[in-house]
N, C-alpha and C positions, 0 to 999 in steps of 0.2 A: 810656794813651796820653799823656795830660798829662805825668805823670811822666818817660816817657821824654824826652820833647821838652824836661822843665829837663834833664836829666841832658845832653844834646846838645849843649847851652847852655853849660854850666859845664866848658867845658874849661881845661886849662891850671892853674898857680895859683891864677891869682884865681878860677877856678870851685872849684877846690877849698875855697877862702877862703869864697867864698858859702856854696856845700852848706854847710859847716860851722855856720855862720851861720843856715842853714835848721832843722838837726838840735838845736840851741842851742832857737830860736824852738818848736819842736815839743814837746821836751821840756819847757820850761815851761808849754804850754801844758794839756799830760798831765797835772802835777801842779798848776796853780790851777784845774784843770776842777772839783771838789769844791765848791772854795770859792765858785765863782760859783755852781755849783748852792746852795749854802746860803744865799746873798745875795738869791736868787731867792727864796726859801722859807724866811723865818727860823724859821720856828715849828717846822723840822722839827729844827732846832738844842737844843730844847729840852724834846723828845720828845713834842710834839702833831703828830700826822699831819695833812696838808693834805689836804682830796678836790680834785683841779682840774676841768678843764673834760668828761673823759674819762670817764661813768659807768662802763662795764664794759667793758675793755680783752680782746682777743682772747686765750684761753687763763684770762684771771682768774676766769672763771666759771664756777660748776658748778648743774648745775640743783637742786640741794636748796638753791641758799644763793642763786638769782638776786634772790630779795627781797630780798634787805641790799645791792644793787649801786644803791642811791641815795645821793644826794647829802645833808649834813647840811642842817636848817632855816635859813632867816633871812628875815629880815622886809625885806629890802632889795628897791629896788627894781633893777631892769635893764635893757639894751636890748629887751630880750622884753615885757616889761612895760612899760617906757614908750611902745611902739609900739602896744600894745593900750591902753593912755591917752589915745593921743593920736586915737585914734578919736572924730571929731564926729556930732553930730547922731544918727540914729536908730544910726548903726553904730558908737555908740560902746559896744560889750557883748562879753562875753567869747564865743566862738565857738567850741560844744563839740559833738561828736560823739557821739550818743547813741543805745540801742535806744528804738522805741516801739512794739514789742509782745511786751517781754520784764515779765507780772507781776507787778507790787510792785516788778519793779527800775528801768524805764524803759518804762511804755504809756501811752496817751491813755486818762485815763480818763471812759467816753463818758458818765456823769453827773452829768459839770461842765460849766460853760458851755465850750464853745469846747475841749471834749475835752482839758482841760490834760493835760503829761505831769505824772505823778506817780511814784512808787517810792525806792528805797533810795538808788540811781544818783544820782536826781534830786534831792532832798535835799542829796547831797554838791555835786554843782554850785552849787545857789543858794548856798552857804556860801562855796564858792571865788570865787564874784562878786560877794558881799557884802564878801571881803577884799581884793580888787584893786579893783572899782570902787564899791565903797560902798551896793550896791546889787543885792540876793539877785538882783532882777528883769532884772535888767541881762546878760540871757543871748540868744543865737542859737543854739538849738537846730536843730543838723542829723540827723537820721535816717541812720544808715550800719550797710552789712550787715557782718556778721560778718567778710566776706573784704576788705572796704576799709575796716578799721580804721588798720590801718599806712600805708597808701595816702594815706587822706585827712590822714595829720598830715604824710607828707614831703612832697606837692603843696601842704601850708598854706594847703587847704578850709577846715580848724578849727586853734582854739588847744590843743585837747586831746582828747582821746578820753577818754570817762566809761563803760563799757558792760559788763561783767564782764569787762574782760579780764585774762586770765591773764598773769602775768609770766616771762617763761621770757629763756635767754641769748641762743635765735634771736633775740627780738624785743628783746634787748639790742643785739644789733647794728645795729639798722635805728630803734629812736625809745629814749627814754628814758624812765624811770618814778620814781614817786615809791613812796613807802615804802609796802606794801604794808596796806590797809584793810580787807580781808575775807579770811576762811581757807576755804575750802572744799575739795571732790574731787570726783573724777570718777564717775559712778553714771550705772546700768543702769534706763533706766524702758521698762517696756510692760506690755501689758493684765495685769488681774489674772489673769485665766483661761490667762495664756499660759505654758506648760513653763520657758520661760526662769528662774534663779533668781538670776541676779548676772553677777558679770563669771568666766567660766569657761567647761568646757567643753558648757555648754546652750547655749551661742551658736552650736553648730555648725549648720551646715543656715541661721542663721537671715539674715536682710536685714536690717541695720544701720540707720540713718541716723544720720548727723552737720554739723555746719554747716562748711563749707567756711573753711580757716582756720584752724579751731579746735584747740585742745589735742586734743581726742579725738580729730578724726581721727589726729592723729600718731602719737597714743598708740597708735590702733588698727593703725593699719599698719605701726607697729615692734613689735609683738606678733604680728601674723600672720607675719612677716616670719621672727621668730626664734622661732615655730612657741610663743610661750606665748599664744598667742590660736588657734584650729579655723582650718586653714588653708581650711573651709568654711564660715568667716563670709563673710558676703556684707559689705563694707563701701564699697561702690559708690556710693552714693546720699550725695551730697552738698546742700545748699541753703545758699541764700546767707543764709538767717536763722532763729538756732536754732527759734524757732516752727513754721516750716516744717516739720520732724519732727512735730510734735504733730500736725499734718495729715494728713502720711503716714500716721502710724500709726492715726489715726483711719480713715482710709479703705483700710487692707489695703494700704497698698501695701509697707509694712517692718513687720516683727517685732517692734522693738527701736529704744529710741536711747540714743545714749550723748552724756552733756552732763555739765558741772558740776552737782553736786549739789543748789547753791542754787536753780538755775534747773528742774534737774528737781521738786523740792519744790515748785515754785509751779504748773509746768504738770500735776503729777497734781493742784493745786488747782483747776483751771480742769476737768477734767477726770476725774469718779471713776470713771472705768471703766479709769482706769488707775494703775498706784502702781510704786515704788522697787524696784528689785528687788537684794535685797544690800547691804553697807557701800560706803561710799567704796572706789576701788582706787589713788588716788594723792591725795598733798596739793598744793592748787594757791596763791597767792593773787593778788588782784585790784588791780591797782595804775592809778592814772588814770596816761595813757601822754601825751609830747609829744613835739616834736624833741630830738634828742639835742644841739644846739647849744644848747638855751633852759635855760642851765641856773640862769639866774637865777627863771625861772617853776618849776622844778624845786624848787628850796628854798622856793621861797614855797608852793609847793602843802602841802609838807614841814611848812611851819610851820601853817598850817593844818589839818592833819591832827592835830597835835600838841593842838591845841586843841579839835578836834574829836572828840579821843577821849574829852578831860576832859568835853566837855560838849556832847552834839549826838547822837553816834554814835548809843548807847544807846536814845535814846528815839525815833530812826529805825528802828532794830532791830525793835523792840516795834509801832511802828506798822505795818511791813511783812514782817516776817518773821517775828517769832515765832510766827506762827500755822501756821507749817508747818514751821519746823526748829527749835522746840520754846525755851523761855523757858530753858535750862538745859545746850544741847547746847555742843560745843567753837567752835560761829558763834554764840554768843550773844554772845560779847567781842570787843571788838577785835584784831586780834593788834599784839605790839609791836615796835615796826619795829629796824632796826640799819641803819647807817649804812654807807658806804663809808669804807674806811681806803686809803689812800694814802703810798706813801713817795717 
């Protein structure tokens, strides 16, 4: 409509004159469009890719590679950051989203004063706030269920979410993640005495549970969906906190649950009347999640990680995990991150 209305305008000569004028003005602007873009972004002039503010761009992402869709390291501070600085008196601490009765990864353990949380999870946290605010202790630990993980970071409840979450592209679209810290998969736990032997077709007949949310259920419902899951698995039975299965299942009320592997390794710890049932059936990994705008806390998380692998991870590992997914299996290392390339 625009357009008509110059054309409208430009009668005569002198309109002809302008247009012309117009078509001049357009056409230069076509060919120094490159060159600003390069003035924008020298570095890409010189064949180092820039990652900008856009972690995983719509279409860029595929779920076998959504963990390299982070941001490179830096030690720099940001508005994200200087806003979580600038917090006084008692609130001045970093503000993370946590499980506290997920095992060795994030639970109150009731044999310390004052039920501290302790686990794998937790570990990483006191590290990431010992490098923002100088000070491991210097944390506001919030409790959040499995299904208000995403929730609580875009409402900016918390500065971060620390809690096994799985990295995938959905949840690339809705917060951002750092470079992925832990490797794990998806596994099949209930009683030992039970017919079920992995993920297959003994799942038929049977009553699932999963945490609402969660990878597995996805996983489970685009499986049944496209008939490589018993279109008589029952996988109804939702809860808002993966523990919540270990209930169910203790009490008859489901067959079966399906979690990450890590986490089912700690609750047949908690629990010997029940075990693993089968390998892994997908690889996942676990990455601390924030707003997809913070991307300056993004790299800082990044570089901290980086440091973390050299000296930290490992002997959190040992203290919390080893004892059930073995001093030697493929989660005993860290996995090693890749970066987002940008042109």
């Amino acid at each position: 409509m625009y357009a008509s209305r110059v054309r409208a305008s430009l009668r005569g000569w002198g309109g002809v004159g302008a247009m012309a004028v117009l078509c001049v003005l357009a056409l230069a602007f076509v060919l120094l469009l490159p060159y600003t873009q390069q003035a924008r972004h020298p570095a890409q002039r010189s064949g180092q890719p820039v990652a900008d503010g856009v972690q995983a761009r719509s279409g860029s992402c595929k779920d076998d590679e959504a963990q390299d869709q982070t941001l490179s390291p830096s030690g720099a501070d940001g508005p994200t950051i200087d806003a979580i600085k600038a917090r006084t008196g008692e609130r001045r601490k970093l503000i993370v989203g946590v499980d506290q009765n997920s095992y060795r990864w994030g639970y109150r353990n009731p044999n310390t004063e004052g039920a501290e949380l302790e686990g794998f999870d937790i570990d990483l946290v006191h590290r990431i706030a010992q490098d923002i605010l100088g000070d491991p202790d210097a944390v506001q630990f919030k409790a959040i269920p499995t299904s208000q993980r995403i929730s609580a970071i875009q409402d900016g409840r918390v500065d971060m979410v620390v809690r096994t979450m799985t990295i995938t592209c959905d949840r690339l679209s809705q917060v951002a993640f750092s470079a992925p810290y832990f490797k794990t998969g998806q596994q099949v736990l209930a009683p030992k005495s039970s017919p079920v032997t992995g993920y297959n077709s003994t799942l038929a007949h049977q009553k699932v549970c999963t945490a609402a949310g969660s990878t597995a259920y996805t996983k489970l419902d685009a499986d049944r969906k496209s008939g490589a899951l018993p279109a008589s698995t029952d996988i109804s039975t939702t809860v808002p906190n993966q523990l919540d299965c270990l209930v169910r299942l203790q009490l008859g009320e489901v067959d079966a649950v399906v979690t990450d592997g890590a986490l089912a390794a700690s609750q047949a710890a908690q629990d010997p009347t029940v075990e693993l049932k089968g390998a892994a059936f997908t690889t996942e990994y676990y990455g601390v999640a924030m707003k997809r705008d913070a991307t300056d806390l993004v790299r800082r998380v990044n570089r901290v990680l980086v440091d973390y692998r050299a000296s930290g991870w490992q002997q959190s590992y040992d203290t919390w995990l080893s004892a059930t997914l073995g001093k030697d299996s493929t989660a005993s290392k860290p996995p090693a991150p890749q970066y987002l390339r940008t042109s």
